[in-house]
C-alpha positions in Angstrom: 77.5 24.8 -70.8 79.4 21.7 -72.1 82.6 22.3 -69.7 84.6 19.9 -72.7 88.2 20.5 -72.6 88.2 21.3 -76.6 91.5 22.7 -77.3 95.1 23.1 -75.7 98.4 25.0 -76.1 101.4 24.1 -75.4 104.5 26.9 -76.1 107.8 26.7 -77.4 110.7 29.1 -77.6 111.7 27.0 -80.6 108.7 25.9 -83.2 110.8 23.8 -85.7 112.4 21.6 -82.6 109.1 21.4 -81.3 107.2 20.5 -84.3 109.4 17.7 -85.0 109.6 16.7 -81.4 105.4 16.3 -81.0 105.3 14.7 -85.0 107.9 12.3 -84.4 106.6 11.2 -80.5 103.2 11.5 -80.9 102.7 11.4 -84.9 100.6 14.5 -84.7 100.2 16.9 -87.7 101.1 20.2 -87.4 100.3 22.9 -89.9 101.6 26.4 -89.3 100.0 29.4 -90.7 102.3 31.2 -92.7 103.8 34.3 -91.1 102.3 33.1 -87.4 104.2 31.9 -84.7 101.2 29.0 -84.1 100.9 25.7 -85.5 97.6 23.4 -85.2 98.2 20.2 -84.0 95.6 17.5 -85.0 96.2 14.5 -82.8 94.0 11.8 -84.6 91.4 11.3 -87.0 89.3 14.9 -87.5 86.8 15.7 -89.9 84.9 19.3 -90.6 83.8 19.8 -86.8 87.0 18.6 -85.3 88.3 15.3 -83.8 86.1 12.7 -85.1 86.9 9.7 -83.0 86.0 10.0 -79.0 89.6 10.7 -77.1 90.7 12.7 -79.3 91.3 16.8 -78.5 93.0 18.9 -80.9 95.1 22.2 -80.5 98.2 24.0 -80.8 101.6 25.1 -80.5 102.3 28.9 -79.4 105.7 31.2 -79.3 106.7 31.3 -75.2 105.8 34.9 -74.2 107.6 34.3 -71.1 109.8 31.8 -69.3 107.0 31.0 -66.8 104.4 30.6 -70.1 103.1 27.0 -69.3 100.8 24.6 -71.6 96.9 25.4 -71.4 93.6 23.8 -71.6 90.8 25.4 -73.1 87.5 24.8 -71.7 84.1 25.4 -74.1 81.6 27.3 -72.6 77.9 28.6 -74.2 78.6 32.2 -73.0 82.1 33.6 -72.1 80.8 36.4 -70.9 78.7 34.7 -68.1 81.6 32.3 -67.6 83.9 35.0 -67.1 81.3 36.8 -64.4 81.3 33.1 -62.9 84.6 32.5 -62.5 85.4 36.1 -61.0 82.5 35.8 -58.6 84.3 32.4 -57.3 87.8 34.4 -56.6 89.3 34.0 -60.6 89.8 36.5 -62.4 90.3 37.5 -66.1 93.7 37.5 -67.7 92.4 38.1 -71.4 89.0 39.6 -72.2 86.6 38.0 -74.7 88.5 38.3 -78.3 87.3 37.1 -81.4 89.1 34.2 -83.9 88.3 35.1 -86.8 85.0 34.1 -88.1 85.4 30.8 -85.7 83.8 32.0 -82.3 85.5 33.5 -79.1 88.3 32.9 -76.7 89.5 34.1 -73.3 91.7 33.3 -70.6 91.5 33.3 -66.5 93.0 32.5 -63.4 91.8 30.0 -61.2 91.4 30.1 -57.6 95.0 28.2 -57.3 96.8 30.4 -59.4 96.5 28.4 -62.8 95.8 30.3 -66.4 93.0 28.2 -68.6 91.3 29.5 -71.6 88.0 29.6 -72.6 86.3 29.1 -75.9 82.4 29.6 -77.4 81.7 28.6 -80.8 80.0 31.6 -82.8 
């Protein structure tokens, strides 16, 4: 398990204002799937296997699914299905099941002991 914060999300209730808000204060690309409310943000140099400079973590911008819908980190783990067992065995618990993206690898998300929502990511 690498336990590398590899991705994060951060929502918006408006993704044009946001876009140009994280582009112009952060010169981040953002490059939004046509007919999705997500955009990718790449936040430095990045080649085929993602960022390809150390510091750098890539992710994206998300709809708001609700006013308390806060940004996220995304953790990688070798298994998400032991990491989920893991993390409910230490007082977590699940808050999306294992789901597949695309041909990419998996994602899920939890709760942690204090009440924060994380996601979870293995390659495939």
């Amino acid at each position: 398990m690498s336990g590398r914060v590899v991705h994060f999300e951060i929502p918006f209730s408006d993704g044009d204002r946001a876009r140009a808000f994280y582009a112009e204060a952060f010169g981040w690309q953002l490059n939004t799937d046509a007919g999705r409310a997500y955009s990718i943000a790449t936040t430095g140099p990045t080649g085929p296997d993602g960022p390809s400079e150390p510091g750098f973590v890539n992710g994206g911008l998300r709809r708001r699914e609700s006013p308390d819908d806060r940004p996220m980190v995304v953790i990688d783990v070798d298994d998400i299905d032991e990491a989920l067992v893991r993390i409910e065995s230490l007082g977590g618990a699940v808050v999306l099941a294992k789901q597949a993206v695309g041909d990419f690898g998996h994602t899920a998300y939890f709760k942690d002991v204090e009440g924060n929502i994380l996601g979870l990511w293995q390659d495939r």
